[in-house]
N, C-alpha and C positions, 0 to 999 in steps of 0.2 A: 504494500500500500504506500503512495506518494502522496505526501502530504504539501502543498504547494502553497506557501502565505502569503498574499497579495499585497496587504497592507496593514495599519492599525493605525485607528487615532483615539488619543484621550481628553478628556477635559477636565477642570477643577481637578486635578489629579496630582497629587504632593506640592510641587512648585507651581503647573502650570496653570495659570487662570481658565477665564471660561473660551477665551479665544481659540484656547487648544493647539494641537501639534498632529499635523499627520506624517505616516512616512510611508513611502510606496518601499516595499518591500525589493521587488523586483528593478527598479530602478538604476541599478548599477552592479556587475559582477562584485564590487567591493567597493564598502563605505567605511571612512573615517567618522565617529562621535568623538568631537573634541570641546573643549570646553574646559574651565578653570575647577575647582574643588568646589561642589558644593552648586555648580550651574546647572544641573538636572541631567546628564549626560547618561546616568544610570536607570533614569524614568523609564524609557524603552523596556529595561528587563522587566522592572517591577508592573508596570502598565500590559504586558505580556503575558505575564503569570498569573496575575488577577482574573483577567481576560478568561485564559483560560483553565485555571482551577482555584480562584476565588482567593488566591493568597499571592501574596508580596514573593519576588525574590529575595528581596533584604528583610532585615528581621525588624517589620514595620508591622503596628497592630492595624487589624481594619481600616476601626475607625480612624484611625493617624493617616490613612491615604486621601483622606479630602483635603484638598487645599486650605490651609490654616486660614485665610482670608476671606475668601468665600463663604465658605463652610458649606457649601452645598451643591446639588447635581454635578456630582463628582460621574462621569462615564467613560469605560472605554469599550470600542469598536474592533473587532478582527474578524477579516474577512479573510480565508483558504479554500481552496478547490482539493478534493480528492476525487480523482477519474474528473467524470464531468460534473461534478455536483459541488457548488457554490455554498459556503457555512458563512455564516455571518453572528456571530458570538454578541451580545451585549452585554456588558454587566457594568451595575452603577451603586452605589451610596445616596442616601439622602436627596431622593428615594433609593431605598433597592429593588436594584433589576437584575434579574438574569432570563434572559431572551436568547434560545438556538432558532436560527432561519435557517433552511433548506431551499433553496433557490429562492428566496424569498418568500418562505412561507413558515410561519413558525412553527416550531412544533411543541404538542401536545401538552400544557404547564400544572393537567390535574393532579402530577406526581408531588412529592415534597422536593424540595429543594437537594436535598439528598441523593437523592433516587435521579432528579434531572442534570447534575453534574456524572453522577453513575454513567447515565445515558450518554454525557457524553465523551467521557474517558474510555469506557467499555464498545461504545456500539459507533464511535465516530474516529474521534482521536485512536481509539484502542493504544493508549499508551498511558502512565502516573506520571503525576509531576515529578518524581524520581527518576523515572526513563527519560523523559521532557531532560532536563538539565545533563542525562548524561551525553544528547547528543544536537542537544541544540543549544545548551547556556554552557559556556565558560564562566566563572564568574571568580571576583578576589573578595568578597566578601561571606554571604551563607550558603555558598554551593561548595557540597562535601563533592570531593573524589570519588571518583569509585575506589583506589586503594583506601581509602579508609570507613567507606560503609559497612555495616555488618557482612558476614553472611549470607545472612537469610536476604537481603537489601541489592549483594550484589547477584544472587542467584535470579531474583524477580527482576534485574536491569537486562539481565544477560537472557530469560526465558522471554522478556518482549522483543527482543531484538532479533532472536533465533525465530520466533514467531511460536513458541510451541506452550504459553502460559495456559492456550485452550486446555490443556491436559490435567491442569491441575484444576479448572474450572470441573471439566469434565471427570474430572474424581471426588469432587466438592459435590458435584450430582447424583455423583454414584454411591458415594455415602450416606446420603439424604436416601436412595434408591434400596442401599441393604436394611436401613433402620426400617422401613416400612417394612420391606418383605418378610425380617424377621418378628415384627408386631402379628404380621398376618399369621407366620407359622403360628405363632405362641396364641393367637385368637384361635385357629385348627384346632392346635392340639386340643385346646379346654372343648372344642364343641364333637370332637374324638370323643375323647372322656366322657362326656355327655350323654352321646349318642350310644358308648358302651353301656352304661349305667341304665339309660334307657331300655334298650334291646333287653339286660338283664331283670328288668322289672317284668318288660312285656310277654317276657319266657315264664317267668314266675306266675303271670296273671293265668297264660295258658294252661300251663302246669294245674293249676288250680283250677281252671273250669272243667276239667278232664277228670278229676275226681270227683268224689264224691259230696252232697252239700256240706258235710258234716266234714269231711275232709277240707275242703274248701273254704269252709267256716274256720278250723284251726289254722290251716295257713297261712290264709289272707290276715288273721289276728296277730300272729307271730310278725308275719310280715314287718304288718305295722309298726309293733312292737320293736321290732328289730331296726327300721326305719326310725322310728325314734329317737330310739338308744343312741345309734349313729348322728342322729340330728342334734340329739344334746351335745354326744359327746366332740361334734364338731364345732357346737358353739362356747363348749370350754375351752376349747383349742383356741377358737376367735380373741376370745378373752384376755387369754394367755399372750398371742401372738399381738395384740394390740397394744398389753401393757408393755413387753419389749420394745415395740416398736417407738413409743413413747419415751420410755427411757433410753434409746440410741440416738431419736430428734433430740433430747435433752444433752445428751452427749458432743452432739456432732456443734450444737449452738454452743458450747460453751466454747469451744474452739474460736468461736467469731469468724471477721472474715478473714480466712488464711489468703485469697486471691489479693485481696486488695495491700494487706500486707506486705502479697511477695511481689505485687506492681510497686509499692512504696518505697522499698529496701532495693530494689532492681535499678529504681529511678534515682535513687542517692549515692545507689557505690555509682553509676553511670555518671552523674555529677564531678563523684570526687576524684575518679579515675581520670577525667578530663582535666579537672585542676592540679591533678600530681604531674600527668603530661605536660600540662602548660610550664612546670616547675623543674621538669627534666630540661623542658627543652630551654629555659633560662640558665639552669646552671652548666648545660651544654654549651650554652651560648658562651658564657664568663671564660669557660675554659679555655676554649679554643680561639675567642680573638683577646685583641691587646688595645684597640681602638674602637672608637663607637663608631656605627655605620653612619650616624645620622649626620656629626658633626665633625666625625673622622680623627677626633682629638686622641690621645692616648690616654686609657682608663688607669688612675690609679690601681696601684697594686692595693691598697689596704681595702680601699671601695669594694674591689674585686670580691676579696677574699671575704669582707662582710657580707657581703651579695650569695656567695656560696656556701657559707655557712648557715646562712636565715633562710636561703631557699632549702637545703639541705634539712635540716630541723622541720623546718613543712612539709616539706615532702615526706621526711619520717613519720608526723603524725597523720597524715592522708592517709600512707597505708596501713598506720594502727587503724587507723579509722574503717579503710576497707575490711582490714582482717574481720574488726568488731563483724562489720557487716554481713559477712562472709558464714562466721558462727548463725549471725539472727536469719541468713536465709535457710541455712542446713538446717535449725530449730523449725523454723517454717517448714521447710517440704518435709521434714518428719510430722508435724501437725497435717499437712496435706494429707499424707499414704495414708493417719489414722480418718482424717474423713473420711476418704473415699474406702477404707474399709468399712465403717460402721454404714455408709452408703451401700454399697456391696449387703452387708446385714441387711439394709432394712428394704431392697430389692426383695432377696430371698422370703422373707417375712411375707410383702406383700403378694409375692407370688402364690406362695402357700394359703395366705387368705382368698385370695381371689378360687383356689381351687376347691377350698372348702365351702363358702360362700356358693360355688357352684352345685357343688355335691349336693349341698343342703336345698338348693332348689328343686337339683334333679330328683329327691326324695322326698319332699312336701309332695310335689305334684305324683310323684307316687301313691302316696298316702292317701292324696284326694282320689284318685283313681280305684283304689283300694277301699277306700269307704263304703263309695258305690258300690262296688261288688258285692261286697261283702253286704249291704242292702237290699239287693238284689237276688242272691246267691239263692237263697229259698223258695222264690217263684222260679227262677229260670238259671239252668247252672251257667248260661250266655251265650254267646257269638263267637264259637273260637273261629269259624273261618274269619271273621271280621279282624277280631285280636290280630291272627294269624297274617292276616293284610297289613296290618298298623306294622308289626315285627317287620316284614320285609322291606315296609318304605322306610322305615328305622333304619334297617341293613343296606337298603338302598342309598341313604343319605352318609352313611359311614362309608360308602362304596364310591362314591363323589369327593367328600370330603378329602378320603384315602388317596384319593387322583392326586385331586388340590395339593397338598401336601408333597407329592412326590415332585407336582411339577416345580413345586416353590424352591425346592430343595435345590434341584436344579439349576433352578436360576443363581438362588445364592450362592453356590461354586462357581457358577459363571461370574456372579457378580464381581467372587472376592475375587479370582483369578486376573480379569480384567484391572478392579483396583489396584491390585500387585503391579499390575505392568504400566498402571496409571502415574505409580508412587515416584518419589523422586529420583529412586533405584532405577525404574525399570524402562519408559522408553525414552523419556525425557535425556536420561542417564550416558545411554546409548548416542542418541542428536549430539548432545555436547560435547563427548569425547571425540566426536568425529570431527564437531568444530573447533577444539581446544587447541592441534596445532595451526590450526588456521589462523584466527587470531593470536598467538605467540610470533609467527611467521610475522604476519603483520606488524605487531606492536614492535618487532626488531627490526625492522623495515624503517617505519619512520622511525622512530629511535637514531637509528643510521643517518640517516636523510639531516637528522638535527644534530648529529655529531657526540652522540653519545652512543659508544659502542662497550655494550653489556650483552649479556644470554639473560633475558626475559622469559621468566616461565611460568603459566598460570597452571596449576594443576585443574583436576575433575572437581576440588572443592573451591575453589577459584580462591587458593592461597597462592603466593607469591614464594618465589625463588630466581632471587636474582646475581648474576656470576662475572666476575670483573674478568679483563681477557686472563688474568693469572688466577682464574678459577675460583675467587676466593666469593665466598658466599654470601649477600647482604638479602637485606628486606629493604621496602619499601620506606623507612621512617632512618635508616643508615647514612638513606642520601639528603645533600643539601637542599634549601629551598626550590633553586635553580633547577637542579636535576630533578627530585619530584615534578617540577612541574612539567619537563618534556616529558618525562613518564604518562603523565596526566593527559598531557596530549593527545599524545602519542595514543593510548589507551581509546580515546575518543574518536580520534580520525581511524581506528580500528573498527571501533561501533560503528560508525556512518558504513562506512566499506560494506560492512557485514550487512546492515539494515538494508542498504543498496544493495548487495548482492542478494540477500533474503527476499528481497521485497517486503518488508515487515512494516517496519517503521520509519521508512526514508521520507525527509523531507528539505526541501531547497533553502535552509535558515540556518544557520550558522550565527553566535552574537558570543563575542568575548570580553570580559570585561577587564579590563586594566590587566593581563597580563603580559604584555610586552614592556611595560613600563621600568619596573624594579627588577622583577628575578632573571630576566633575559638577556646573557649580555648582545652586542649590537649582531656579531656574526651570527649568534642563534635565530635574535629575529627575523635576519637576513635569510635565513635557512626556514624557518618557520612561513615567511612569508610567501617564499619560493614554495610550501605547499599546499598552502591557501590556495594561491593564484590558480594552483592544477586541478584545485575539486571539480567537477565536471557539474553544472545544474547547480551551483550552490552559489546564493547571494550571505556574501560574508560583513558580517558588522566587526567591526573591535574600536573595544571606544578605551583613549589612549590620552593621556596628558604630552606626551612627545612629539614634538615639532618637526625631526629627521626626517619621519616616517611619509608625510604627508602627500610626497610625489608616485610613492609608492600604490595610492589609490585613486578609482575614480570618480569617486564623490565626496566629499565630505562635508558635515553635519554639525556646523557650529552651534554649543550652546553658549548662551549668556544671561544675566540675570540683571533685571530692570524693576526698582520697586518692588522688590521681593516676589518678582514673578518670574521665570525660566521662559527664555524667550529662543529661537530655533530659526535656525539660520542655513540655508542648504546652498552649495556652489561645487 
């Protein structure tokens, strides 16, 4: 799928008043945003991202996207083609709007707001704003890497791009698909049971018309009798099985919420891990230089060495601090196993009620059946061909039933079978390693091309192993600013490749923010630039404070700021 962006314009939107800014998309193979700190050069991403999936690229609240001045009809417009079909996006503040057009026809808004962004990540875009930034935002502010996203984060960047996330949808279905099937079994089986319990009364009843009245007479009493006993002694049971099941609810609450707990302790060590990082990477810093970047002066030794001693001490406490944390999760998911065991209990429990519960119906209505007869019994010993009919269609319906069952059975080994090869094991598993040295190939391709020559290797879990030409082994956070960032690149202009080759997720938009500026020296950019220019279909933004650069492109996108409003200037 080609995703093809035409244009966008915003209004009342951060900086710019209601005058607004548009920008044709298509306009020029490659455009310079230049402009001073703080003259709206970055609106573009954040006006893009809004657009379309309702949040900022930068780390701006909502409401903070309306123009401070104004304060109102804050909108922006994005209009893209995929095949032949024209979208045209609206979304605004004060009022809120979000509006999808289909050739100019919008569509359907009786959904929640929820559910129509859904519709249009899943059934339009088919991409996350997470896949979005891995291959259309560059950005130096809150756009994470892919080397540093989880996991689970970079497995979902890498299954929309391959195009194969249908799989996990499609097993998201299918487990939705086994929990029914197995409710049905489990409704079978009890109306089996049923149906046996029946049959065995209706053999009884006949048994008993075949004798004699007086025979007939003791049976059908005993019967009863015996259906009783059972009745009771199934509602002692109930009894029993209730009060457990009460005191396992009482048990299972006293725990509280363990989920919310293990989101809360999950979300603090992720905090504080972040802030110990930030503190490695300061007393990395002290280490290794002698000079400050900013002002180029020479750092005091004693400064230094204060500097790495205080961050050092924090740092120490961060990971007491995680340790702590580390203990209170292991406490938790030991609380967890014990819910979900006492849940396990009070399944079993319910189960057991639900079949005594049934039992005891299938034997009332005996008993009323039994009544009768045995009212009866002395004018007429009864109707066994009749009886003898009700048994068959009794036998009859356990003969159905018995089908049912077999066929469900079936299916469920299909089901799970299927699941298995749905999981992230089985086919998906399969796609990837097929494409893993492809992107590797790639990613040391440009790598090259930027003059950084390393053995990049993403494994099947898409960890990183990376190999200096003297073999020696580093990760991704070994290297400097500088080099992460061709990594990063590099990494990206891989994804496009792939998305283009896949046909997945290609699209003509390319926007970089400020990275040529600082981590680049001028020969990388040179080299960087050289393979922009070559993407084939792709209209490139990089919005830059550097003046060198300028002749290099053929448009560019001055901002400026006038009265506190961001004003856009194109030549």
């Amino acid at each position: 799928m080609n995703i093809v962006f035409k244009s966008i314009t915003w209004k009342n939107f951060l900086s710019t008043g209601s005058a607004g800014n548009t920008i044709d998309f298509q306009a020029a193979p490659m455009t310079l945003i230049a402009g001073v700190s703080g003259s709206g050069k970055s609106t573009l991403l954040c006006a893009l991202t809004f657009a379309l999936f309702g949040k900022s690229f930068r780390d701006v609240n909502k409401p903070n996207l309306v123009n401070s001045i104004n304060q109102k009809n804050c909108v922006v417009e994005v209009t893209f083609l995929i095949g032949s079909t024209e979208y045209r996006i609206v979304r605004g503040i004060k009022p809120a709007v979000f509006e999808i057009y289909s050739n100019g026809i919008m569509l359907n808004q009786n959904a929640a707001s929820k559910d129509y962004q859904k519709t249009l990540e899943q059934q339009i875009l088919k991409l996350n704003y997470k896949t979005f930034t891995q291959l259309v935002i560059l950005g130096s502010s809150s756009y994470v890497p892919f080397m540093q996203l989880p996991s689970a984060q970079r497995r979902e960047v890498i299954e929309d791009i391959l195009d194969i996330s249908v799989f996990s949808v499609m097993n998201s279905l299918l487990k939705d698909k086994i929990a029914q099937t197995k409710t049905e079994l489990t409704d079978i089986d009890n109306k089996i049971r049923q149906c046996r319990d029946s049959a065995i009364s209706q053999q009884r009843i006949i048994d008993a018309l075949i004798n004699s009245k007086s025979d007939q007479v003791g049976q059908l009493s005993t019967q009863i009798q015996n259906n009783q006993i059972d009745i009771d002694t199934n509602h002692a049971r109930l009894d029993v099985i209730n009060t457990q099941i009460a005191d396992l609810l009482n048990d299972a609450k006293s725990f509280g919420s363990v989920d919310e707990d293990l989101k809360k302790i999950t979300r603090l060590k992720s905090k504080l891990s972040t802030k110990k990082d930030h503190i490695e990477e300061t007393i990395e810093f002290f280490h290794e230089n002698e000079t400050c970047p900013s002002c180029s002066q020479q750092i005091p030794h004693e400064h230094k060495q204060h500097i790495i001693e205080s961050a050092t001490t924090e740092k120490d406490k961060y990971e007491d601090d995680i340790k702590t944390l580390d203990d209170a999760l292991e406490a938790i998911i030991k609380r967890q196993r014990e819910v979900e065991e006492i849940n396990g209990k009070i399944l079993e429990l319910n189960t057991e009620a639900n079949q005594l519960a049934s039992s005891n119906r299938v034997l009332s209505e005996q008993n009323k059946k039994l009544q009768v007869q045995l009212s009866n019994v002395n004018a007429d010993t009864g109707n066994i061909d009749q009886e003898k009919e009700a048994l068959k269609q009794i036998a009859a319906n356990a003969l159905h039933l018995d089908d049912r069952k077999k066929f469900l059975l079936d299916q469920k080994n299909i089901q799970e079978v299927t699941s298995t090869l749905l999981k992230d094991t089985g086919i998906k598993a399969n796609i990837i390693k097929e494409y893993i040295p492809i992107m590797n190939k790639l990613i040391n391709q440009y790598l090259g091309l930027m003059d950084m020559f390393v053995q990049f290797e993403l494994d099947e879990n898409f960890n990183e192993v990376i190999r200096s030409r003297h073999r020696d082994v580093f990760t991704y956070t070994n290297f400097s600013e500088g080099e992460r960032l061709r990594i990063d690149l590099s990494i990206m202009f891989t994804w496009r490749h792939i998305s283009k080759m896949k046909n997945s997720v290609n699209t003509n938009l390319l926007i970089m923010d400020e990275i040529v500026d600082n981590r680049l020296d001028t020969k990388t950019v040179e080299l960087f630039l050289q393979i922009v220019r070559r993407l084939e279909n792709t209209h490139v933004f990089i919005i830059s404070h550097r003046d060198d650069i300028v002749e290099k492109f053929d448009r560019t996108i001055t901002f400026t700021k006038k009265n506190e409003f961001s004003l856009m200037e194109i030549s």
